[in-house]
C-alpha positions as CSV (number, residue, x, y, z in Angstrom):
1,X,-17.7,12.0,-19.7
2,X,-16.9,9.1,-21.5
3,X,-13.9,10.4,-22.9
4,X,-12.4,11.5,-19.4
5,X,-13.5,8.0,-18.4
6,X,-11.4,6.0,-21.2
7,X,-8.4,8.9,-20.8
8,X,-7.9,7.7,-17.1
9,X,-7.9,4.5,-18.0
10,X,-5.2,4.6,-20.4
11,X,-3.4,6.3,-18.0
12,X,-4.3,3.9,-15.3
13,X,-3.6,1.0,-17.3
14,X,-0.1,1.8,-19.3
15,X,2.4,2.0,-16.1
16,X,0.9,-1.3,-15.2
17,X,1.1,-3.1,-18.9
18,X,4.5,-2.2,-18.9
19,X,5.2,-4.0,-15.7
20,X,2.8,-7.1,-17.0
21,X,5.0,-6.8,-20.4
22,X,8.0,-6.8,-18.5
23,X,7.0,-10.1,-16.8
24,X,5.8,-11.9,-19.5
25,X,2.5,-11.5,-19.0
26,X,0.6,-11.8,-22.2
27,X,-2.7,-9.7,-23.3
28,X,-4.8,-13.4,-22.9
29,X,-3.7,-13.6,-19.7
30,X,-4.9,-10.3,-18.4
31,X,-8.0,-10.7,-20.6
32,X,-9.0,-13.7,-18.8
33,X,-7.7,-11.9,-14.9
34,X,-10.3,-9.0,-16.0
35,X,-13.3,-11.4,-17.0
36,X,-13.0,-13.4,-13.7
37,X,-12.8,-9.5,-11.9
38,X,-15.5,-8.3,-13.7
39,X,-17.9,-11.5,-12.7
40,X,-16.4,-10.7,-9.2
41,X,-17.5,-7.2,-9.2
42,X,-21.1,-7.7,-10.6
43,X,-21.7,-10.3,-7.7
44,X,-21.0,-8.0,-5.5
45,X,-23.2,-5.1,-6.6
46,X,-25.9,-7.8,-7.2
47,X,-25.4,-9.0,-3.8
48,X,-25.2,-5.8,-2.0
49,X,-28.3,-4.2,-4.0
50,X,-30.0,-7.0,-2.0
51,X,-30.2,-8.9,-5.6
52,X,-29.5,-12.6,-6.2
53,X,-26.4,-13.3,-8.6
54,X,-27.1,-15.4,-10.6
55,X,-24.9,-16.4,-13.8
56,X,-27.6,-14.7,-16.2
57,X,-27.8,-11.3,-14.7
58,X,-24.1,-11.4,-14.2
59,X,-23.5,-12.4,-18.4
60,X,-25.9,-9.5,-18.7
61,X,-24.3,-7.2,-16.8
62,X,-20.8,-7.8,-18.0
63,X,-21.5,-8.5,-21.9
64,X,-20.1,-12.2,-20.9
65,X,-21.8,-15.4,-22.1
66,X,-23.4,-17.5,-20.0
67,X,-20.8,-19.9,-20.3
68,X,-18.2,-18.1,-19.6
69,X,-19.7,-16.7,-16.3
70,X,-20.6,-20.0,-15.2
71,X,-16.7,-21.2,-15.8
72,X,-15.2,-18.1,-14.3
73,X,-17.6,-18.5,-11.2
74,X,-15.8,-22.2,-10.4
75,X,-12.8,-20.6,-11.0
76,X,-10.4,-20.9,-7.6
77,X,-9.3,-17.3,-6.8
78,X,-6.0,-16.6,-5.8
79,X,-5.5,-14.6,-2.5
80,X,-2.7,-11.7,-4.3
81,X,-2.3,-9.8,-1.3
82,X,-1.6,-12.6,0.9
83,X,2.3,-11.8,0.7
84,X,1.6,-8.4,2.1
85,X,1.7,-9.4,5.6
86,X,5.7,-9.2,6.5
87,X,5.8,-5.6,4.7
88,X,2.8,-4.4,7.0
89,X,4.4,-5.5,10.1
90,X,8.1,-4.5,8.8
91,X,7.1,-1.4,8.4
92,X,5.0,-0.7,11.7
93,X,8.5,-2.2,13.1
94,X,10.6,0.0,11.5
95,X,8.0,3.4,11.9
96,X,7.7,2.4,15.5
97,X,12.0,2.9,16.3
98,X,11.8,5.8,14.1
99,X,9.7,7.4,16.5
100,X,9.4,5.3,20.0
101,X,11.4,7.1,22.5
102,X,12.1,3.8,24.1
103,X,14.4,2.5,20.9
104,X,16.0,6.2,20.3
105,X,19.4,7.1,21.0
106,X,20.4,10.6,23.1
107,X,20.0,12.1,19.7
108,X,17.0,10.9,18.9
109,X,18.0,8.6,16.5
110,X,17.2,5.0,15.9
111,X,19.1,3.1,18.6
112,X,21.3,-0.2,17.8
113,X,19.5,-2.5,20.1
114,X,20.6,-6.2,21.8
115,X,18.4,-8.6,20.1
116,X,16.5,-9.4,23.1
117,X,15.2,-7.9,26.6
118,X,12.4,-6.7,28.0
119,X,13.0,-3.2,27.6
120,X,14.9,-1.2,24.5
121,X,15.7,-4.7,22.3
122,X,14.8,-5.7,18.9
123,X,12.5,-8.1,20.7
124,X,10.5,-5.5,22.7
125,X,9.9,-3.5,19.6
126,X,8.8,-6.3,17.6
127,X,6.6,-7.0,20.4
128,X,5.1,-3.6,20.6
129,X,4.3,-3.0,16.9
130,X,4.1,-6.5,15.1
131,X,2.0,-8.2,17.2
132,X,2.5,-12.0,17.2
133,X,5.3,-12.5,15.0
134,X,8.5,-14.0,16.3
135,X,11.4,-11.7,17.1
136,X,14.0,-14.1,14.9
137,X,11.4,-14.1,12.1
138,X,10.7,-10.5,12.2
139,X,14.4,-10.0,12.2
140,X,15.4,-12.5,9.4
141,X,12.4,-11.1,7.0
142,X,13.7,-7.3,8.0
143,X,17.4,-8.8,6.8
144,X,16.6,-10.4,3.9
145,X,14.8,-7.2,2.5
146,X,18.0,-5.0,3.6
147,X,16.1,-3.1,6.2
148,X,18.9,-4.5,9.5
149,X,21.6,-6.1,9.9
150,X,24.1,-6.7,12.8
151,X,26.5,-4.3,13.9
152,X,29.9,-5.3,14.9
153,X,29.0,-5.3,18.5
154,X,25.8,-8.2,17.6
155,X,23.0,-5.1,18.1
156,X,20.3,-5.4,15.2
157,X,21.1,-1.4,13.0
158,X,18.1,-0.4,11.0
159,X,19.8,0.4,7.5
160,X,16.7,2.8,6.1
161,X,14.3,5.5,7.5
162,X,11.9,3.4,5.5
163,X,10.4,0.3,5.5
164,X,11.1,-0.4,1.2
165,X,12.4,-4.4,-0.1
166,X,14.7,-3.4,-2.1
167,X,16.2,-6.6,-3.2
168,X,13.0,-8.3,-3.2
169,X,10.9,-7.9,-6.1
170,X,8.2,-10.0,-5.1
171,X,7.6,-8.0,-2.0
172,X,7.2,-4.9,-4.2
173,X,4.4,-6.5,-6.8
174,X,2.2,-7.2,-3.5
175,X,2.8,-4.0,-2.5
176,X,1.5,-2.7,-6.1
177,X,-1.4,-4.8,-5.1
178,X,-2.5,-3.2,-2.5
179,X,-1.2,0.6,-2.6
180,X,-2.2,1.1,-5.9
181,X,-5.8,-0.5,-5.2
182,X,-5.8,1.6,-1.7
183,X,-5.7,4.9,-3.9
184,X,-8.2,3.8,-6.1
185,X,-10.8,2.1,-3.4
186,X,-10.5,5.9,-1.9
187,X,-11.3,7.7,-5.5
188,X,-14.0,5.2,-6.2
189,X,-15.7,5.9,-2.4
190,X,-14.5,9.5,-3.1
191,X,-16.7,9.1,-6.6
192,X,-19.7,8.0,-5.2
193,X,-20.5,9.8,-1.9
194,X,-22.9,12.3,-2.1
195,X,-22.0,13.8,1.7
196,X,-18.9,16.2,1.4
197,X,-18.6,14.9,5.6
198,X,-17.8,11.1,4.2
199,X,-15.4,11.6,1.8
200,X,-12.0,10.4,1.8
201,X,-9.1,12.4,2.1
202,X,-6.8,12.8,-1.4
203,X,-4.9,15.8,-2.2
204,X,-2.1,16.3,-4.2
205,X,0.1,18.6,-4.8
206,X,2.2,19.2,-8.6
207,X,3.6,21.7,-11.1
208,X,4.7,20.9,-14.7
209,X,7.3,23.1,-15.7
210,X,9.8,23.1,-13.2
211,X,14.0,23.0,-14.2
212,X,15.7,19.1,-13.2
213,X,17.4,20.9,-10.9
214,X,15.3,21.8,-8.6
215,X,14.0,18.1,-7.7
216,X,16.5,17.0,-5.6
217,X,15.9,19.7,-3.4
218,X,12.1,18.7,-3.3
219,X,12.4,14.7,-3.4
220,X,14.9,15.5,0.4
221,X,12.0,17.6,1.1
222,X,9.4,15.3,1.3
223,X,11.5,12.1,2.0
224,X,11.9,14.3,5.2
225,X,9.1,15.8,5.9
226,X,6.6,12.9,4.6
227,X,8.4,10.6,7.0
228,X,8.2,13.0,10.0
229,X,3.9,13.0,9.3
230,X,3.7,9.6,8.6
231,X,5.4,9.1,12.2
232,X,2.8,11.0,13.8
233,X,0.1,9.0,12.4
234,X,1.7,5.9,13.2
235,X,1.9,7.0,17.2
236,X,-1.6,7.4,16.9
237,X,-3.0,4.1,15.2
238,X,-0.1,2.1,17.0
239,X,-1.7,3.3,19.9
240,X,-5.5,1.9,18.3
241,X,-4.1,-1.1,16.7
242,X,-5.3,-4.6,18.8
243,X,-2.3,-6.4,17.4
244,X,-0.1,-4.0,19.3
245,X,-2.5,-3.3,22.0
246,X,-4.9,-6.2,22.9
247,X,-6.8,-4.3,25.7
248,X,-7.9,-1.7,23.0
249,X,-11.6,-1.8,22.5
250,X,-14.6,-1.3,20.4
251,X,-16.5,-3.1,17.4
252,X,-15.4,-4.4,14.1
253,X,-12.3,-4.4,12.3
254,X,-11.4,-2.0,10.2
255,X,-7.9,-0.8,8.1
256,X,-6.9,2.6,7.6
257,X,-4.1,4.8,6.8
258,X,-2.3,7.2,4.7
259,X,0.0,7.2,1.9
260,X,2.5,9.3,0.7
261,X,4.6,9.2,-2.8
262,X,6.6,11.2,-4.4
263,X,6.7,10.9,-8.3
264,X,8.5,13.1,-11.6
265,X,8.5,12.5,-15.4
266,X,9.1,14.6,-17.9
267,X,5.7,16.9,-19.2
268,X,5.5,15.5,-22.6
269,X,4.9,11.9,-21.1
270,X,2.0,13.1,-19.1
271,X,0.4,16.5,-20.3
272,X,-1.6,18.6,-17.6
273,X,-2.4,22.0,-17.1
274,X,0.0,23.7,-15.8
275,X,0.9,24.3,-12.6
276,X,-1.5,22.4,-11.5
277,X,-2.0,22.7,-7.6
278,X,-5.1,20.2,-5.9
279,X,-5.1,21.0,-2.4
């Protein structure tokens, strides 16, 4: 077991170094991100096991000194998935006039829409699926990412079926953030429930000795076909979501969803069984 356990992490661990080496981040540096996670983590499971936290059980618990725990524990955290915000609400946007009758064409395509107006305009959509957020903001952060841009007419044109910053790379390391940590949250639950009822879905689908030329073929596949389901769940929890619809009710506040990726590398960077099939 402990074997699997340090094989995933290797796995886990090397697409991400290489982005940290890539941006200069050096080993210290993470060292010092995992000590201040791993105090983090232990006062949570003290806290939640209805224990108190104090910086003695948590130097126990992590192999940390005392000191350290107690400097790490002043230590100001930094909110990494504030940035996330404008991606969430671009893309609930963008997956709303992929799919909202109301901002389609004859042909059921993505309309070019006037900027404003009550019905069918930029505005009316931004309204319906980004909550709060100011139609010339929406539309300046959707711009800048290279999601619109005007048409010769003045009409806002979406430019992608998905909602993806292209020429922002900033936007994409928050989304590393939180997609990547989404996956795992859902293992770890996965991991840990003992009822088969609570689990978490995640499936996946893969084979390892397939020829380079049939992936194109596949990657249209599901950039089609993964955008057609994630549409459908988006008319349901648009239809859930109080930001888009304050009169919704019910208790709490909760986030969910579904992601879907596609991914390829060649089989000696990544050994598995073959044709391996998890659904």
């Amino acid at each position: 077991m402990e074997n699997i356990l340090k094989y995933a992490i290797r796995h886990i661990l090397k697409p991400l170094v290489r982005i940290l080496h890539r941006k200069g981040v050096a080993v210290g540096e993470l060292n010092e991100m995992l000590k201040q996670i791993y105090v983090e983590v232990s006062e949570d499971v003290l806290a939640a096991a209805g224990e108190r936290p104090t910086t003695s059980r948590i130097a126990i618990a992590t192999g940390l000194t005392r000191k350290e725990v107690a400097q790490l524990r002043q230590a100001i955290a930094v909110d990494v998935d504030a940035p996330t915000g404008s991606y969430n609400r671009g893309a609930r946007v963008m997956t709303g006039w992929l799919a909202d009758a109301e901002f389609l064409d004859a042909d059921g395509k993505p309309a070019h829409l006037p900027l404003h107006g009550e019905r069918g305009s930029f505005a009316a959509l931004v309204s319906r699926y980004s909550g709060d957020m100011p139609t010339r903001a929406m539309f300046q952060e959707m711009e800048r990412v290279g999601a619109v841009q005007r048409d010769a007419a003045g009409q806002v044109q979406l430019m992608a079926a998905g909602y993806i910053p292209h020429s922002d790379e900033a936007e994409k390391l928050s989304i590393l953030g939180t997609d990547v940590a989404a996956l795992m949250n859902t293992i770890a639950h996965n991991l840990t429930t003992q009822e088969r009822s609570q689990l978490h879905f995640q499936r996946k689908v893969s084979y390892d000795n397939l020829p380079v030329e049939a992936l194109p073929v596949f990657k249209a596949m599901v950039a089609k076909d993964g955008l057609d389901l994630l549409i459908k769940f988006n008319a349901y929890l648009a239809t859930q979501d109080r930001d888009s619809n304050p009169q919704v009710e019910g208790t709490g506040c909760m986030r969910a969803g579904v992601g879907i990726y596609y991914f390829e590398e060649p089989v000696a960077a990544q050994p598995e069984d073959r044709n391996s099939n998890d659904v």
